[in-house]
C-alpha positions in Angstrom: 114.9 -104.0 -126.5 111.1 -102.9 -125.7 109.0 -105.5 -124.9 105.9 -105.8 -127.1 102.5 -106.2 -126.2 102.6 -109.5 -127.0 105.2 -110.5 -124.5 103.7 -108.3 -121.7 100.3 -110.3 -122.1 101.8 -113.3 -122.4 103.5 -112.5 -119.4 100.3 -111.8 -117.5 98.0 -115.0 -118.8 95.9 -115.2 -122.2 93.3 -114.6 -119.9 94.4 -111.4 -117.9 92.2 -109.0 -120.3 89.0 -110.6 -119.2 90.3 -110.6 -115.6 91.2 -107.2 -115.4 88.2 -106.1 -116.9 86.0 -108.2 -114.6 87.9 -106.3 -111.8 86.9 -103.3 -113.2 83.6 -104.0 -113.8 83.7 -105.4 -110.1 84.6 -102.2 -108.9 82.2 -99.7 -110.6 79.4 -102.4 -109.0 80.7 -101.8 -105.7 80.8 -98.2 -105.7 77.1 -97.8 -106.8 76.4 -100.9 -105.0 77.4 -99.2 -102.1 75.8 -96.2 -102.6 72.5 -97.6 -103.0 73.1 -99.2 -99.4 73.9 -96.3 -98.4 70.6 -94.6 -99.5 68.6 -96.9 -98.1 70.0 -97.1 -94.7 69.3 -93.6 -94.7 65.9 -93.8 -95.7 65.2 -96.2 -93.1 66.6 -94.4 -90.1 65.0 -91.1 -91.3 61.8 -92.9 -91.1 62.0 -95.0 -87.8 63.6 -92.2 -86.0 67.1 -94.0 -85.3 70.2 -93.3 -86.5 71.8 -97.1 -86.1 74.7 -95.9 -84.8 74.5 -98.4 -81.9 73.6 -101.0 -84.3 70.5 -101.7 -86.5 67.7 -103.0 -85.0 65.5 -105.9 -86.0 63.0 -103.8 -87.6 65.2 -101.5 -89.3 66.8 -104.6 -91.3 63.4 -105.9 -91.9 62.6 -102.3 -93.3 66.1 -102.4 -95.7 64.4 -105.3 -97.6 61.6 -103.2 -98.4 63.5 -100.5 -99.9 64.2 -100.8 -103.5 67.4 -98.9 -103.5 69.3 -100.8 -100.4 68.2 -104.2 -102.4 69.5 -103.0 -106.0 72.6 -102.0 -103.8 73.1 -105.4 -102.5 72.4 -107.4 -105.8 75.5 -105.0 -107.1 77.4 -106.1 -104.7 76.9 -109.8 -104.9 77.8 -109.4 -108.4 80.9 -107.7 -107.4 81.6 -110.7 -105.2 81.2 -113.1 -107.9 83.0 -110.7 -110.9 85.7 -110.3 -108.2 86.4 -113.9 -107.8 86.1 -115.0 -111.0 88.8 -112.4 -111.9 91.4 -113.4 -109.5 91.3 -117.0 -111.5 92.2 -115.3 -114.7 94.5 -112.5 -113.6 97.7 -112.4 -110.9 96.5 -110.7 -107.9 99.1 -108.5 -108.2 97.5 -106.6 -111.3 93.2 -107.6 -110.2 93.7 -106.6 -106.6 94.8 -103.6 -106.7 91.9 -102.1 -109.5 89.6 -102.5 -106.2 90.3 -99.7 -105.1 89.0 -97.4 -107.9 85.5 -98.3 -106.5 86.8 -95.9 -103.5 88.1 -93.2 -105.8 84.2 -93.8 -107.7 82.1 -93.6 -104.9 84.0 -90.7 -103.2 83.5 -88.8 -106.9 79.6 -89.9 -106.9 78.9 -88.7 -103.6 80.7 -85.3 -103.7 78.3 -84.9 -106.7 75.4 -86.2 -105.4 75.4 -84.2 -102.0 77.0 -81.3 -103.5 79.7 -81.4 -100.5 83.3 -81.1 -102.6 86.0 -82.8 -101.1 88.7 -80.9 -99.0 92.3 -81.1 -99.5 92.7 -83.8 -96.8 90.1 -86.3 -97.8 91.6 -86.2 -101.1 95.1 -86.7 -99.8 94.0 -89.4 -97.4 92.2 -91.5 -101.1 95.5 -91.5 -102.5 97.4 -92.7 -99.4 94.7 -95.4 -99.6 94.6 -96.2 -103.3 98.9 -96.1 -102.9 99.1 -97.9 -99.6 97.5 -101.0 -100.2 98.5 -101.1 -104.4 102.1 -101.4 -102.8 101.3 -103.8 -100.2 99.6 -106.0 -102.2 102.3 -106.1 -105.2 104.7 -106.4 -102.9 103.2 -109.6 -101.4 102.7 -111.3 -105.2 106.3 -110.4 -105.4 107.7 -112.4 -102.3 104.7 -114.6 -101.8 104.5 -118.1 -102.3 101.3 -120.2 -101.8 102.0 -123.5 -100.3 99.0 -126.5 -99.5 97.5 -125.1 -96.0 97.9 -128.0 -93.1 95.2 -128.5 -91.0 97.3 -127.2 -88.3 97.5 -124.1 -89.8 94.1 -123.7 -90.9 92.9 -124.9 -87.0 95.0 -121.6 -86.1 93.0 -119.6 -88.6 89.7 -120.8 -87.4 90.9 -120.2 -83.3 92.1 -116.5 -84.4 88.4 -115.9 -86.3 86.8 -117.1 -83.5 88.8 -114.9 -80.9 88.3 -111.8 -83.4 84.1 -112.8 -83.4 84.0 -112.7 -79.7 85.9 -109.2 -79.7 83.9 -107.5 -81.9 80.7 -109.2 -80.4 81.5 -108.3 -77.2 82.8 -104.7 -77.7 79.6 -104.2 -79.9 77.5 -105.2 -76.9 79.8 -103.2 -74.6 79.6 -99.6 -76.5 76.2 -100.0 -78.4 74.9 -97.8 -75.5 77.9 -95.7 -75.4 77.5 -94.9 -79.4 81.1 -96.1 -80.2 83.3 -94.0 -82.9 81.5 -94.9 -86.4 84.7 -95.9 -87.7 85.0 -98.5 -85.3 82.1 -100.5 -87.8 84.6 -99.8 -91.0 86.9 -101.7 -89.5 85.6 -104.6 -87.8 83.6 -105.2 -91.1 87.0 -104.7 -92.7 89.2 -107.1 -90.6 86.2 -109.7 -91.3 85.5 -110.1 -94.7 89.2 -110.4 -95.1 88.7 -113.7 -92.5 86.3 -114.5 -95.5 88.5 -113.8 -98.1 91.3 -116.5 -96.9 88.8 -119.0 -95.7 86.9 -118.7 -99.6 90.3 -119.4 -101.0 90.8 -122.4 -99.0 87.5 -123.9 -99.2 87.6 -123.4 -103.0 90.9 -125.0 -103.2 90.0 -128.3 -101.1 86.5 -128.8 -103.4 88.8 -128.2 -106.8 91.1 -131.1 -104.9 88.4 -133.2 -104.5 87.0 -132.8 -107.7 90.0 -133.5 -109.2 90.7 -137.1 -106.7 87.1 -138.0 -108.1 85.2 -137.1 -104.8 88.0 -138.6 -102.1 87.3 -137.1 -98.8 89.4 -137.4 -95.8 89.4 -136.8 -92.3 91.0 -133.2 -93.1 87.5 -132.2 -94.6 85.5 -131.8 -90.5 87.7 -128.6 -90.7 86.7 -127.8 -94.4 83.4 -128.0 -93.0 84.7 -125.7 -89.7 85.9 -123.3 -92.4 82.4 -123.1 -94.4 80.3 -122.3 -91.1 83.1 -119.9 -89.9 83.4 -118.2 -93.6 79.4 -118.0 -93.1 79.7 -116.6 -89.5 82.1 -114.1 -90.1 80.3 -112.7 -93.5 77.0 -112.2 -92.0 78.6 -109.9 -88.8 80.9 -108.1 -91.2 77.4 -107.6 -93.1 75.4 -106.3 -90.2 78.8 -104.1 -89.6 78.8 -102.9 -93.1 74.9 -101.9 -92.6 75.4 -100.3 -89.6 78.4 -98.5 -90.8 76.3 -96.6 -93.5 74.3 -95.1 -90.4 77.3 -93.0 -89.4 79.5 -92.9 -91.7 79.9 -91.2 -95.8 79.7 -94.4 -98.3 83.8 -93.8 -99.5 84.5 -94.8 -95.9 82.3 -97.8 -95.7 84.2 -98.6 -99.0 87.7 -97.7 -98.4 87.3 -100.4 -95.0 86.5 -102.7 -97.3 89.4 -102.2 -100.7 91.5 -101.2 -97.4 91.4 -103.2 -94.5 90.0 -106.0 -96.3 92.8 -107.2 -98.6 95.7 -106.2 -95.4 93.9 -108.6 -93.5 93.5 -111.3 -95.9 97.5 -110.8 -96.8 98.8 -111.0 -93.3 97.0 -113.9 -92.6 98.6 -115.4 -95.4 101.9 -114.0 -94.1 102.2 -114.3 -90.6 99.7 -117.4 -90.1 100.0 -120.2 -93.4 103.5 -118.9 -93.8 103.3 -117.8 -97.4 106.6 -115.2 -97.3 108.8 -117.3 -95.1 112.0 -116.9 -97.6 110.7 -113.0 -97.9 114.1 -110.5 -97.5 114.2 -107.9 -94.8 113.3 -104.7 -97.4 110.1 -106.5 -97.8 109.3 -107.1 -94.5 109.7 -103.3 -93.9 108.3 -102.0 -97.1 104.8 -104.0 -95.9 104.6 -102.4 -92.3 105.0 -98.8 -93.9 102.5 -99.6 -97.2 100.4 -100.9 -94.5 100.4 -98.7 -92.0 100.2 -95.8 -94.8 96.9 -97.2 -96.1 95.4 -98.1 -92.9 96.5 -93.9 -91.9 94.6 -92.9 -95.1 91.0 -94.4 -94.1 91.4 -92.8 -90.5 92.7 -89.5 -91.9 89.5 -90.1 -94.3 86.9 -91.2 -91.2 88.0 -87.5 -89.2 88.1 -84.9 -91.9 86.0 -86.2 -94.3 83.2 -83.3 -95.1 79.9 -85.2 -95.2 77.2 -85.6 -92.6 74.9 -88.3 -92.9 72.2 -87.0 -95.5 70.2 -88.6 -97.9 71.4 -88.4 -101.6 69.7 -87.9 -105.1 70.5 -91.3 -106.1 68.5 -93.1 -103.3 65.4 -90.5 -103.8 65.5 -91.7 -107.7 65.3 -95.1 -106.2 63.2 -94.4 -103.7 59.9 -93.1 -105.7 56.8 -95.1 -105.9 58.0 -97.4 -103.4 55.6 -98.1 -100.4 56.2 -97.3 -96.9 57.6 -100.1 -94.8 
């Protein structure tokens, strides 16, 4: 007997439609979020002589707020933020999650047609390791997943791990900033960040729907709440600068496939291997996440070496661009 539609979106939440179409809408923001960044970035080396690939400096951020299209590009994409959230409250992560990535499969499609460089046969093959790699990780991981109340021992361990991961990527920035380290080496770290943010968002908006819900009760648990907020704060604003400093080097569909890539691997194994949310997981799953992983994590280094684009200015940014003053 065939399931109806009825059943199926029953199945899924009387509120999955809006979710799923949030994601969506999530998505296309991020890709022409992104690509607005991208253009601006661009703008602003071109015109201070510095191609940021050893990191932006002071006056080059400065100069991003003056140009119209890296600020439309970041208003996008806190509106991506927020759609994305609020999307992941009305839909199973296994069906909002995955939609992410069609901002990577938008963005590379924009930007082949906005700098008029087609994509070869290997970029396009490492996309759809991407795109496949992390759709199967992450159903995977609503399939064998279970979320449990985090302890604060747990969520101590979370905060020592972000803070070991900060002083890595802090101290290898300040290491190679002179030696002008592999561009994808930004993709990444920003990557493996925001997916820190991720995890700690969902626990901080879980302990303040708890205390709304106990009528403001606080306990002593809530110094590492607190912990979690400045850390969730910390680790946004490097992965930020990274993200920035990424669009120096790199074509915007890598800066985005870091992020609908790296991002939402990182997030899930901490989950996994740290709060303990696939402890009664079977073997086959174990397996089938280190090869979906591992897959989609090949795709955006397959992408970072063959894909076709030097850093140029695009179309889309010069629309943005006119009229506005010199910084």
């Amino acid at each position: 007997m065939q399931p109806d539609l009825t059943d199926i979106a029953d199945s899924l939440g009387g509120n999955a439609p809006i979710g799923i179409a949030l994601a969506v809408i999530a998505a296309v923001l991020l890709a022409f979020g992104t690509q607005f960044q991208h253009g601006g970035v661009a703008v602003v080396n071109e015109r201070s002589g510095h191609e940021g690939k050893t990191g932006l400096s002071i006056g080059q951020l400065t100069s991003l707020l003056a140009r119209p299209s890296w600020v439309v590009g970041t208003l996008f994409l806190g509106l991506a933020v927020v759609l994305q959230l609020t999307s992941l409250t009305l839909a199973p992560i296994t069906v909002v999650q995955p939609l992410g990535a069609i901002a990577l499969v938008i963005t590379a499609i924009v930007n082949s047609r906005l700098t008029g460089l087609p994509l070869d046969r290997i970029s396009i093959r490492a996309i759809i390791v991407c795109i496949s790699g992390v759709a199967v990780f992450v159903t995977i991981a609503a399939m064998v997943t279970e979320k449990h109340p985090v302890t604060g021992t747990q969520l101590l361990i979370v905060l020592i791990i972000l803070t070991a991961v900060l002083a890595v990527f802090v101290t290898l920035f300040l290491v190679m900033r002179h030696k002008a380290p592999k561009p994808i080496l930004y993709v990444i770290a920003a990557g493996v960040l925001f997916g820190f943010v991720v995890t700690l968002a969902n626990v901080v908006i879980g302990r303040v729907q708890t205390i709304l819900r106990t009528n403001f009760q606080f306990s002593s648990a809530d110094i590492l709440t607190v912990l979690c907020v400045v850390g969730l704060i910390a680790a946004a604003l490097l992965g930020t600068y990274f993200v920035q400093t990424a669009h120096s080097s790199n074509p915007p569909d890598l800066v985005v496939a870091g992020l609908t890539v790296i991002d939402p691997i990182v997030a899930v194994a901490i989950g996994i291997i740290v709060l303990g949310e696939a402890a009664g997981a079977p073997l086959w799953a174990v397996f089938a996440f280190i090869v979906a992983g591992g897959c989609a994590v090949w795709g955006v280094l397959s992408l970072s070496r063959h894909h076709p684009q030097a850093l140029a200015n695009t179309p889309l940014a010069d629309v943005a661009e006119e009229g506005a003053p010199n910084p």
